[in-house]
C-alpha positions, 0 to 999 in steps of 0.5 A: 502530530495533530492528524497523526492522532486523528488517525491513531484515535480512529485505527481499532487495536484488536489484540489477539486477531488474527491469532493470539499474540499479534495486535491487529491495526484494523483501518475500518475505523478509518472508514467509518470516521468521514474525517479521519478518513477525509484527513489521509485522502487529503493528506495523500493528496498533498503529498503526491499532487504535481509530483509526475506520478503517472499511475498508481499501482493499488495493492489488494484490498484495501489499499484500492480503497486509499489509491482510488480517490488519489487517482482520482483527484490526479486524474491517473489511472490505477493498475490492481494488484492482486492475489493470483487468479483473480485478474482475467487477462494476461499477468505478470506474477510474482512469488514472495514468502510469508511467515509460514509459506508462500504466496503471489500476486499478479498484475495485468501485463497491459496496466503498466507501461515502461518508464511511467513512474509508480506510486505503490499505495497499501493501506499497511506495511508490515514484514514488506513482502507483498509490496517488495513483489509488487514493486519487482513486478512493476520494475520488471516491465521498465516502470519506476517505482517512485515511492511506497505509500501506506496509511500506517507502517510497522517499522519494528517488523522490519520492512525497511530492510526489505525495502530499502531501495524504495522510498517509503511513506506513512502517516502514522507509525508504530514502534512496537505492538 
């Protein structure tokens, strides 16, 4: 419970942002408290070191800044997932839905390779969506997704019905807004 609470202490609760009614779990306070931020490096590194990962696929943006320092400490490379149009080479994309839409990501299609197992790393899971698609698109070129890792999850937006064919891990979680 103990680096729970270094995390929970150093997250920033923003009502209303980004429209009126949601509360927003803003991880810059993480960023800026070297020892809460130093705790889920560690943390993540616990976790996952020895564990055969062979590559992490890095949900934009902010899970880059989690996945980075993991990859790393394990010596693996980091495959970005990305908003389309914003990787230069050849691409696997994916649509998936949003409360009030539609969006995709693209992945390099040289950035992961069949039968390597992937750890997919974001700093938050909400609703599932954006990682569900990057999970489909890892799985659809023969790699394995071997867990889901985020720094905070929203158990009571749903994600787990989404996502309920990978295992998922977090270092903190909140149950209601």
């Amino acid at each position: 419970m103990r680096g729970e609470k270094v995390i929970d202490n150093a997250i920033r609760k923003v009502k209303d942002f980004p429209k009126k009614g949601v509360l927003f779990y803003d991880i810059t306070g993480l960023l800026v408290n070297p020892g809460a931020f130093n705790y889920c490096i560690k943390k993540m590194i616990e976790l996952y070191d020895g564990k055969g990962i062979n590559r992490i696929a890095a949900v934009e943006a902010r899970g880059f800044l989690f996945a980075t320092p993991l990859a790393y400490h394990l010596g693996i490379p980091i495959a970005l997932v990305r908003k389309k149009n914003k990787l230069p080479g050849e691409t696997i994309k994916k649509n998936y839905s949003l409360e009030y839409g539609e969006d995709s990501i693209e992945i390099h299609k040289s950035d992961v390779l069949p039968g390597e197992k992937v750890l997919v790393v974001d700093d938050l899971i909400a609703t599932g969506g954006t990682l569900c698609a990057a999970c489909e698109m890892i799985e659809s070129v023969g790699a394995k997704v071997e867990e889901i890792f985020a720094v905070i999850g929203l158990p009571f937006l749903n994600y787990g019905k989404i996502l309920s064919k990978y295992k998922i891990k977090t270092l903190v979680e909140y149950d209601e807004e």
